[in-house]
Gaussian input, Z-matrix of N, CA and C with variables (Angstrom, degrees):
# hf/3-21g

backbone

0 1
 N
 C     1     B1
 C     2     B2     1     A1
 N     3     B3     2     A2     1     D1
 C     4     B4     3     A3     2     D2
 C     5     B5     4     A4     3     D3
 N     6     B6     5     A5     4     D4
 C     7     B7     6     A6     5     D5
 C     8     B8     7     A7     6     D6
 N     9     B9     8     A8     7     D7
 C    10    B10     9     A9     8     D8
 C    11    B11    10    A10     9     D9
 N    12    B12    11    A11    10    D10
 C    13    B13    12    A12    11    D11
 C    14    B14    13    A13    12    D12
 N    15    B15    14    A14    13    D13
 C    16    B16    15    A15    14    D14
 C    17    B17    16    A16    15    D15
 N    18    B18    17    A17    16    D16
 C    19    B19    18    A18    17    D17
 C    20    B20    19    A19    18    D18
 N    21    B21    20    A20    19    D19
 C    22    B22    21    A21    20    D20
 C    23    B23    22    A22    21    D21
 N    24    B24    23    A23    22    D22
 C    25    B25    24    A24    23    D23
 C    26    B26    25    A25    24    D24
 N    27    B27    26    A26    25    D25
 C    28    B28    27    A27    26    D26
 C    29    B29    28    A28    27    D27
 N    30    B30    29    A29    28    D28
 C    31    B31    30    A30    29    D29
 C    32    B32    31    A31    30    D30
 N    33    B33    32    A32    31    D31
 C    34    B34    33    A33    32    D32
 C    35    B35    34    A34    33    D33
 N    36    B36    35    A35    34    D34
 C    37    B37    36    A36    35    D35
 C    38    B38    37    A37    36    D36
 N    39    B39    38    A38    37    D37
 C    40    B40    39    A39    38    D38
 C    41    B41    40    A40    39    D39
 N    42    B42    41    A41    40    D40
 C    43    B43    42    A42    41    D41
 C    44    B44    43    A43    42    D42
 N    45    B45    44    A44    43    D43
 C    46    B46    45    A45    44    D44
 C    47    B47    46    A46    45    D45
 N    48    B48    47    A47    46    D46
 C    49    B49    48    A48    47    D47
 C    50    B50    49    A49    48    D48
 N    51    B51    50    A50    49    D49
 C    52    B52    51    A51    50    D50
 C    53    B53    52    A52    51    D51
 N    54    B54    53    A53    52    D52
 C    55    B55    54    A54    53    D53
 C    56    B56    55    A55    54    D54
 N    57    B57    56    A56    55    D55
 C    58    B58    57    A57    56    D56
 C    59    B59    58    A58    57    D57
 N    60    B60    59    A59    58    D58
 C    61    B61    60    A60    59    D59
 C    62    B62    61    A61    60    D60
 N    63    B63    62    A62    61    D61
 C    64    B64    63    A63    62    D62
 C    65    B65    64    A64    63    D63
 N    66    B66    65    A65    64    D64
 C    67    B67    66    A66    65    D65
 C    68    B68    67    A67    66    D66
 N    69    B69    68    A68    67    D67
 C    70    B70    69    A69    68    D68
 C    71    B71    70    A70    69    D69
 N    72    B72    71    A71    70    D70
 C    73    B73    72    A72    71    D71
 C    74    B74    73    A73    72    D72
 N    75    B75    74    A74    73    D73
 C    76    B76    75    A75    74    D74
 C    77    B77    76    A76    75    D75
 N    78    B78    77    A77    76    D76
 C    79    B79    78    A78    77    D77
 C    80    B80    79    A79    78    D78
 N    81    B81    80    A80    79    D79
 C    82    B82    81    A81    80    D80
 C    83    B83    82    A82    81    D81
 N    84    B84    83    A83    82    D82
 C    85    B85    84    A84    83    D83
 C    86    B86    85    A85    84    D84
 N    87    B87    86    A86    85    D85
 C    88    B88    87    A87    86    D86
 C    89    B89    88    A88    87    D87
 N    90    B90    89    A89    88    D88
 C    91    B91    90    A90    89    D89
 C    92    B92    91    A91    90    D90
 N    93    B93    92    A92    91    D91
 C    94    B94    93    A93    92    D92
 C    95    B95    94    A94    93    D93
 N    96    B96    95    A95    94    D94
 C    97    B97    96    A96    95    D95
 C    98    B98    97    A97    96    D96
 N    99    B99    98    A98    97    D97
 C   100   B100    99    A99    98    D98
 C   101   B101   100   A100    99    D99
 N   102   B102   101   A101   100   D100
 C   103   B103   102   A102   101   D101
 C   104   B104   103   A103   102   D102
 N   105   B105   104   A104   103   D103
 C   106   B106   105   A105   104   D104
 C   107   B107   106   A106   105   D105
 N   108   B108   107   A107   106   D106
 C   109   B109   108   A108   107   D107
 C   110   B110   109   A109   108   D108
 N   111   B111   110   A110   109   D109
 C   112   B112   111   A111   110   D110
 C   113   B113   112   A112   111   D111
 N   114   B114   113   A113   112   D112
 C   115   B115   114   A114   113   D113
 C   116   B116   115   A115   114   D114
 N   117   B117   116   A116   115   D115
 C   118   B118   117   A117   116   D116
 C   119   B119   118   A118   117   D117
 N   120   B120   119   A119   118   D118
 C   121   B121   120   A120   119   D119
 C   122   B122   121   A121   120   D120
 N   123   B123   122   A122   121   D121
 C   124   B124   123   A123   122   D122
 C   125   B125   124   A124   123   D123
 N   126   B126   125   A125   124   D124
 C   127   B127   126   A126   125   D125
 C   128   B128   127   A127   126   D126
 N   129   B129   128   A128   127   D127
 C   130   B130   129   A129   128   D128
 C   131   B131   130   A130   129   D129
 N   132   B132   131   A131   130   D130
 C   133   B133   132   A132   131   D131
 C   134   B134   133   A133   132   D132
 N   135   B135   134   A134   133   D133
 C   136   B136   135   A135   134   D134
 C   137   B137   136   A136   135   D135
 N   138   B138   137   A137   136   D136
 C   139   B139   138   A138   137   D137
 C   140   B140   139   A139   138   D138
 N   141   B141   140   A140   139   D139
 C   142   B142   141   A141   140   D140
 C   143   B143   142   A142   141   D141
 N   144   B144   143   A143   142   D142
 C   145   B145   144   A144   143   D143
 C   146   B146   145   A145   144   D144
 N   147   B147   146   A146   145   D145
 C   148   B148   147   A147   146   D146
 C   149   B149   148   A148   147   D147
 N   150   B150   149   A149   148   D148
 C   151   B151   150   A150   149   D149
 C   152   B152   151   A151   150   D150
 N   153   B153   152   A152   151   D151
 C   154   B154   153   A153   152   D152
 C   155   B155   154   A154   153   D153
 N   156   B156   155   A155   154   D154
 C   157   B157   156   A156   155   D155
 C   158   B158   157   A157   156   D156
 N   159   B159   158   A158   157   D157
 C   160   B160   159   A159   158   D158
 C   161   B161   160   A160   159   D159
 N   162   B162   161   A161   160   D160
 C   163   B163   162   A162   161   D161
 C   164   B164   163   A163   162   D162
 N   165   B165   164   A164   163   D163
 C   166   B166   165   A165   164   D164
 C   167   B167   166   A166   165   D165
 N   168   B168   167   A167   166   D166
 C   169   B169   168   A168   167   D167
 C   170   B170   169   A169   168   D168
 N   171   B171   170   A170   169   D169
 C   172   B172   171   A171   170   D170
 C   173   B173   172   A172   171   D171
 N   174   B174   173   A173   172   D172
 C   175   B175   174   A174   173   D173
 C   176   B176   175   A175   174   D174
 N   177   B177   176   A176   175   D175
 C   178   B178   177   A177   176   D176
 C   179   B179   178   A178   177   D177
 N   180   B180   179   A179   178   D178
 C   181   B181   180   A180   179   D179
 C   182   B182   181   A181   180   D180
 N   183   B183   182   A182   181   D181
 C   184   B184   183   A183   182   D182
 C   185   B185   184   A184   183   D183
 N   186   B186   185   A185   184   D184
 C   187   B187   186   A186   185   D185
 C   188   B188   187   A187   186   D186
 N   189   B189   188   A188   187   D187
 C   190   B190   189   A189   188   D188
 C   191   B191   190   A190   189   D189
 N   192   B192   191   A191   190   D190
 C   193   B193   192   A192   191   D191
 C   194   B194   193   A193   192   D192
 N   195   B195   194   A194   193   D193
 C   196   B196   195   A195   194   D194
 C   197   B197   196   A196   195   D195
 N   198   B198   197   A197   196   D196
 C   199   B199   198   A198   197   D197
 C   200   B200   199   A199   198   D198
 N   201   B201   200   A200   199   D199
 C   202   B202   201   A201   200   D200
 C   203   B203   202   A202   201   D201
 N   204   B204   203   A203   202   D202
 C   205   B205   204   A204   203   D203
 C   206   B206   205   A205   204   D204
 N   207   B207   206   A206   205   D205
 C   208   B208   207   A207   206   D206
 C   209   B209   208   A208   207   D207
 N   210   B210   209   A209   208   D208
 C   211   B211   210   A210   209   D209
 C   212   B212   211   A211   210   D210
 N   213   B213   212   A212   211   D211
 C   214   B214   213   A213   212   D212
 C   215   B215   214   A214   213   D213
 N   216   B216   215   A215   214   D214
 C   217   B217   216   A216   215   D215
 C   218   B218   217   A217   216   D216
 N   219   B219   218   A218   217   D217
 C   220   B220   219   A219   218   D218
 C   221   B221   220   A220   219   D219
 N   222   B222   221   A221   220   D220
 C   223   B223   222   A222   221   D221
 C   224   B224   223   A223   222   D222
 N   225   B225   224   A224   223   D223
 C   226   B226   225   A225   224   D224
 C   227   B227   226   A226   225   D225
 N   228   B228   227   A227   226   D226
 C   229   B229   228   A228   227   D227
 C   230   B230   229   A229   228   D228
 N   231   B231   230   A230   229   D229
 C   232   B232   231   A231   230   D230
 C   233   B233   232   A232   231   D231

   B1=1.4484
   B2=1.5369
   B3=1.1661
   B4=1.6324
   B5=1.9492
   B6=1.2646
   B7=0.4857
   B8=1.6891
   B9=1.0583
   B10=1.5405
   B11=1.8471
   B12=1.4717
   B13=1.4216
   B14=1.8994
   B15=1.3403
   B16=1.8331
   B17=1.3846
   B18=1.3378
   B19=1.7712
   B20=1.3689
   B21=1.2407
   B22=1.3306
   B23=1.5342
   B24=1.1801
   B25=1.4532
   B26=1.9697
   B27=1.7136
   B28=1.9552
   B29=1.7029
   B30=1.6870
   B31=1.6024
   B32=1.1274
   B33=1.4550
   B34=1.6296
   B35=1.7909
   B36=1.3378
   B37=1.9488
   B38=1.2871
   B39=1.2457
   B40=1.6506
   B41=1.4742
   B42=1.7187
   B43=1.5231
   B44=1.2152
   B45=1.8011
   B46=1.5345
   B47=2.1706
   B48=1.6560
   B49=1.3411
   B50=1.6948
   B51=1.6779
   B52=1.4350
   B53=1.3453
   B54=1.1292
   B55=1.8641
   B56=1.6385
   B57=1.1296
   B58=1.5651
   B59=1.9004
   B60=1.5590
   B61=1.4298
   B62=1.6315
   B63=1.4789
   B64=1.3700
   B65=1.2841
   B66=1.2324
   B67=1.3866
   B68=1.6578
   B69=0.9979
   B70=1.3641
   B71=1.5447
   B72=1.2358
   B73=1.4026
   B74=1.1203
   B75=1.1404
   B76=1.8380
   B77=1.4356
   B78=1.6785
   B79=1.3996
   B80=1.1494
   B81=1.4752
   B82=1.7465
   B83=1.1242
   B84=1.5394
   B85=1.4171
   B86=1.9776
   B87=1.2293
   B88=1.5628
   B89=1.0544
   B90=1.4232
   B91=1.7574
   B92=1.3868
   B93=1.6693
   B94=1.3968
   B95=1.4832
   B96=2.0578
   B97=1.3345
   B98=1.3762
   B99=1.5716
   B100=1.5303
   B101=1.6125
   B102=0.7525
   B103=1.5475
   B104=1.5489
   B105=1.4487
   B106=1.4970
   B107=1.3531
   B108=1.0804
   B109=1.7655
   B110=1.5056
   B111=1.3262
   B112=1.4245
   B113=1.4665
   B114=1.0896
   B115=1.8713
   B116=1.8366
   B117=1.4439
   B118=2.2393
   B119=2.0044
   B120=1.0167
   B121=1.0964
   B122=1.7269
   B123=1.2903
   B124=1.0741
   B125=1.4711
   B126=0.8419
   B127=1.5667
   B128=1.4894
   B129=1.4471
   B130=1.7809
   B131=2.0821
   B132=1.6414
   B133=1.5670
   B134=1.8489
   B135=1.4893
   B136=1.6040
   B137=1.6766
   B138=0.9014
   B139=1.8882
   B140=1.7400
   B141=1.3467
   B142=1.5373
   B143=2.0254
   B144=1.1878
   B145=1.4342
   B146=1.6207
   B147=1.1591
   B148=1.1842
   B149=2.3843
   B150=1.3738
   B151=1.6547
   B152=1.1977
   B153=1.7474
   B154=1.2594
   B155=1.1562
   B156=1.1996
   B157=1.3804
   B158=1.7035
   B159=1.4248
   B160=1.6906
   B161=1.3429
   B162=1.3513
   B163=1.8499
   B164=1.8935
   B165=1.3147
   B166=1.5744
   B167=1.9090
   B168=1.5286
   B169=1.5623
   B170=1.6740
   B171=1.4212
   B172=1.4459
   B173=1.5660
   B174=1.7343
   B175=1.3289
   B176=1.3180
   B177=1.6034
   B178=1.6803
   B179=1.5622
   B180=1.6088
   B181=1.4223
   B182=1.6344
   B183=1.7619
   B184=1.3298
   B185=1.4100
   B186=1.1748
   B187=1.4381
   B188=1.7553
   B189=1.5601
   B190=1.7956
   B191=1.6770
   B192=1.3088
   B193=1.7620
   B194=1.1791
   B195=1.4315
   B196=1.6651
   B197=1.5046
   B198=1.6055
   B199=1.7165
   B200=1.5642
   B201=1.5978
   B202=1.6309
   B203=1.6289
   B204=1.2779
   B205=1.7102
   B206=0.7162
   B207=1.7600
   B208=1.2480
   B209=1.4049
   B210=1.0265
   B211=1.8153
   B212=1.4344
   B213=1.6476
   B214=1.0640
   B215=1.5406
   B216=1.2891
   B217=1.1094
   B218=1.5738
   B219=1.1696
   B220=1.7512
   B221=1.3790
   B222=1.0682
   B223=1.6561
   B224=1.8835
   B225=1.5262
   B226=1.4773
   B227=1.6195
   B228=1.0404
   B229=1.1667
   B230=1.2712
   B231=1.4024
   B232=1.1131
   B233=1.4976
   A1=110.79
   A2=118.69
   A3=126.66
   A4=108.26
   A5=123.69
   A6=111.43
   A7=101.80
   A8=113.60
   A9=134.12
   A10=92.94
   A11=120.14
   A12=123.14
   A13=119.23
   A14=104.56
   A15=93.63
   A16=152.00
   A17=89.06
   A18=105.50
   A19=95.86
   A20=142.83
   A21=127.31
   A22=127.14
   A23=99.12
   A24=136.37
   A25=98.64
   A26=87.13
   A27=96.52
   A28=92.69
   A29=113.90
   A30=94.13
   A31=132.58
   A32=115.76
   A33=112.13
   A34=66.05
   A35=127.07
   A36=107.63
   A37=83.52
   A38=159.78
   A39=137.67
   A40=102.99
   A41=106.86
   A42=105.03
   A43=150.05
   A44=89.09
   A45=141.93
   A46=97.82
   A47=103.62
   A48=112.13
   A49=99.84
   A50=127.43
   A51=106.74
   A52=98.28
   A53=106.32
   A54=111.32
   A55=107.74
   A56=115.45
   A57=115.31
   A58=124.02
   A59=80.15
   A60=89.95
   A61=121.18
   A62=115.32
   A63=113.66
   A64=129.75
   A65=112.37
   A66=113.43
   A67=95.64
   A68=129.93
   A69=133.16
   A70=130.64
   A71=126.65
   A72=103.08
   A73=145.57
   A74=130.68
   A75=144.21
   A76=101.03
   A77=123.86
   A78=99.49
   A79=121.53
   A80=115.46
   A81=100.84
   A82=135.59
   A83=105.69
   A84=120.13
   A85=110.79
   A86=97.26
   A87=101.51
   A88=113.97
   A89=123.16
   A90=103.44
   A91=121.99
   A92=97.88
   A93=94.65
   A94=153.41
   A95=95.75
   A96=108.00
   A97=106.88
   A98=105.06
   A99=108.27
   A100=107.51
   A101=133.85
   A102=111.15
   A103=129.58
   A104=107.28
   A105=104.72
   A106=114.06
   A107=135.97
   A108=124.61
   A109=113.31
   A110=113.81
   A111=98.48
   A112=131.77
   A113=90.99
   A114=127.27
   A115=108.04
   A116=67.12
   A117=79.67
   A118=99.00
   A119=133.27
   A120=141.45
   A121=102.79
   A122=129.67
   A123=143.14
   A124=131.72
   A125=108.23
   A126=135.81
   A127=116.67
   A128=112.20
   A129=125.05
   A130=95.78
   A131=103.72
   A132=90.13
   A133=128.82
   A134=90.88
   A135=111.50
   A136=97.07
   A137=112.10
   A138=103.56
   A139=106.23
   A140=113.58
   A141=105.50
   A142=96.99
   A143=112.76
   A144=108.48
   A145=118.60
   A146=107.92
   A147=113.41
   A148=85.15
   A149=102.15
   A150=104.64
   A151=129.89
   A152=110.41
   A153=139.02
   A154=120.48
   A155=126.10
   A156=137.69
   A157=102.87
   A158=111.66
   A159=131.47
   A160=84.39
   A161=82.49
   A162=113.22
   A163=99.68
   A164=103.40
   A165=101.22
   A166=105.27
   A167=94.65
   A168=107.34
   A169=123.50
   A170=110.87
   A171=121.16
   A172=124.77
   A173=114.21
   A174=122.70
   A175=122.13
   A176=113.73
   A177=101.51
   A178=97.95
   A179=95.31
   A180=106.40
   A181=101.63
   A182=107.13
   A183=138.21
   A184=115.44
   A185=155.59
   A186=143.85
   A187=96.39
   A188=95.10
   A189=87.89
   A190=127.11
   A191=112.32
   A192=116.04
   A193=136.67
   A194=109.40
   A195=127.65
   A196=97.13
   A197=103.32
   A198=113.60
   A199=110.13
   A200=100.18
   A201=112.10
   A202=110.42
   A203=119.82
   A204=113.56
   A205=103.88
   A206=120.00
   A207=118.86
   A208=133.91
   A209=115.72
   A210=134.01
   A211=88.29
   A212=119.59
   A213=140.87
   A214=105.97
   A215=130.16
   A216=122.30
   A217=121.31
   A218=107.97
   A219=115.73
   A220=122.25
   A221=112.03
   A222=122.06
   A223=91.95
   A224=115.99
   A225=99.24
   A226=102.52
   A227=122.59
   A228=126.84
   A229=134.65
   A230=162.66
   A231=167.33
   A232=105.21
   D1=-60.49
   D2=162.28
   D3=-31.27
   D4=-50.30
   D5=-153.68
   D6=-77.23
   D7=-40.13
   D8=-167.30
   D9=-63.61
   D10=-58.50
   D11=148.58
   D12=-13.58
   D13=-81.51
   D14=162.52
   D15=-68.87
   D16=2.07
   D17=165.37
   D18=-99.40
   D19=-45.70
   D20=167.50
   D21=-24.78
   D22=-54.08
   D23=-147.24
   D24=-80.13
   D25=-55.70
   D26=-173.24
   D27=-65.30
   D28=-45.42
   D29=-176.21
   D30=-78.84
   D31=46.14
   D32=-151.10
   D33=-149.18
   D34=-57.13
   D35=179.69
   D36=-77.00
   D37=-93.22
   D38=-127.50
   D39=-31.99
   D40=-60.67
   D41=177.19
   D42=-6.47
   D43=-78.45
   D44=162.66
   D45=-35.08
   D46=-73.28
   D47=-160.53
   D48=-71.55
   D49=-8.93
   D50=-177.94
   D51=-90.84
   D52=-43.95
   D53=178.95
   D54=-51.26
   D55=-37.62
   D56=165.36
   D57=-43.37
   D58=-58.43
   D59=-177.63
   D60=-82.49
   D61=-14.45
   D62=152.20
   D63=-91.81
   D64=21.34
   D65=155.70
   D66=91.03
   D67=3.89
   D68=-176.64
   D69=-79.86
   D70=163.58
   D71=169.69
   D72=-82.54
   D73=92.67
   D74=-167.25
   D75=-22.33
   D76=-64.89
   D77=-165.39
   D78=-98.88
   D79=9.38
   D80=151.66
   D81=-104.28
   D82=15.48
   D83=163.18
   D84=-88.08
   D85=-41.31
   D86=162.76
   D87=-59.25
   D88=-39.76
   D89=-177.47
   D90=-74.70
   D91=-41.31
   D92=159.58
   D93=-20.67
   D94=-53.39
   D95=168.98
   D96=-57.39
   D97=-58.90
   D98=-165.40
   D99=-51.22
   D100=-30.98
   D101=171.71
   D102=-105.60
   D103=-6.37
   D104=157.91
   D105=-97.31
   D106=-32.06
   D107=164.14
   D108=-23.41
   D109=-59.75
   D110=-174.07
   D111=-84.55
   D112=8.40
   D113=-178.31
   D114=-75.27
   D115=-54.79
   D116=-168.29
   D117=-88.92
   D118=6.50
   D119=-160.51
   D120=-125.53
   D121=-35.16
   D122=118.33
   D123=-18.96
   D124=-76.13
   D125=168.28
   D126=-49.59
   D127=-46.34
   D128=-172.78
   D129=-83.54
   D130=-43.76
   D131=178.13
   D132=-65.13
   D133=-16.97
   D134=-178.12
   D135=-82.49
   D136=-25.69
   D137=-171.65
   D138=-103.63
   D139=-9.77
   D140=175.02
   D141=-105.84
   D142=14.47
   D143=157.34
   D144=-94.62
   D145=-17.03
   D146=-143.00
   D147=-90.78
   D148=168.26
   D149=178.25
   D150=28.72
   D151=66.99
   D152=-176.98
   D153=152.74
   D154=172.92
   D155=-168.59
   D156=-170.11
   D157=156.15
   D158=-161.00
   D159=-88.92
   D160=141.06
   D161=167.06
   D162=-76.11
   D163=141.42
   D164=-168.29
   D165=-83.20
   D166=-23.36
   D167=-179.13
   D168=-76.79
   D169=-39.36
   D170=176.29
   D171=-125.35
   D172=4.24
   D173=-178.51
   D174=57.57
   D175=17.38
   D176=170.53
   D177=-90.45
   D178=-176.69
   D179=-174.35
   D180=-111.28
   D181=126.63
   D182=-156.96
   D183=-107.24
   D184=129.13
   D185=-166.47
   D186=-66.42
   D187=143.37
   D188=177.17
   D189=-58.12
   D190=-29.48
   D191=159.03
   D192=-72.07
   D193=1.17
   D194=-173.91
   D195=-68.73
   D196=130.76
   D197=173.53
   D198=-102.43
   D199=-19.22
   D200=178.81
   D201=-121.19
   D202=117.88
   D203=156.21
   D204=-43.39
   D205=140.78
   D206=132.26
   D207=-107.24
   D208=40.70
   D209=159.99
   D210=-78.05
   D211=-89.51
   D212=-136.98
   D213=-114.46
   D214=8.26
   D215=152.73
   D216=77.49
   D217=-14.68
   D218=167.96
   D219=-71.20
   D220=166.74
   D221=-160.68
   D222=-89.80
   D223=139.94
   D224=168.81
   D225=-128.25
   D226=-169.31
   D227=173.31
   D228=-122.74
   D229=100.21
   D230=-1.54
   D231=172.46

């Protein structure tokens, strides 16, 4: 959570300092971040769940019809 917290946080001054330097407006580019960051961050954890499922043997993520890992090469089951 912390961590997800300081990427928030750094892309919310990167923002801030490009909009600075293009001459833009600082705080509606800051607000901006602040309310789409957790939007698209949201959004990116919902779409890397989605078409697949964990291998029970090595915990990567396996296409949902896969009969064979291919990390680890074991047989899985359906």
């Amino acid at each position: 959570m912390a961590v997800i917290l300081i990427i928030w946080i750094s892309g919310i001054i990167v923002a801030g300092i490009l909009a600075s330097q293009k001459n833009r407006s600082v705080a509606r580019w800051v607000w901006g971040s602040i309310l789409l960051s957790p939007l698209l961050i949201i959004i990116l954890l919902f779409l890397s769940s989605l078409g697949g499922r964990k291998c029970k043997f090595c915990a990567e993520m396996i296409k949902e019809d896969a009969t064979v890992c291919r990390f680890c090469g074991r047989e899985v089951t359906l």
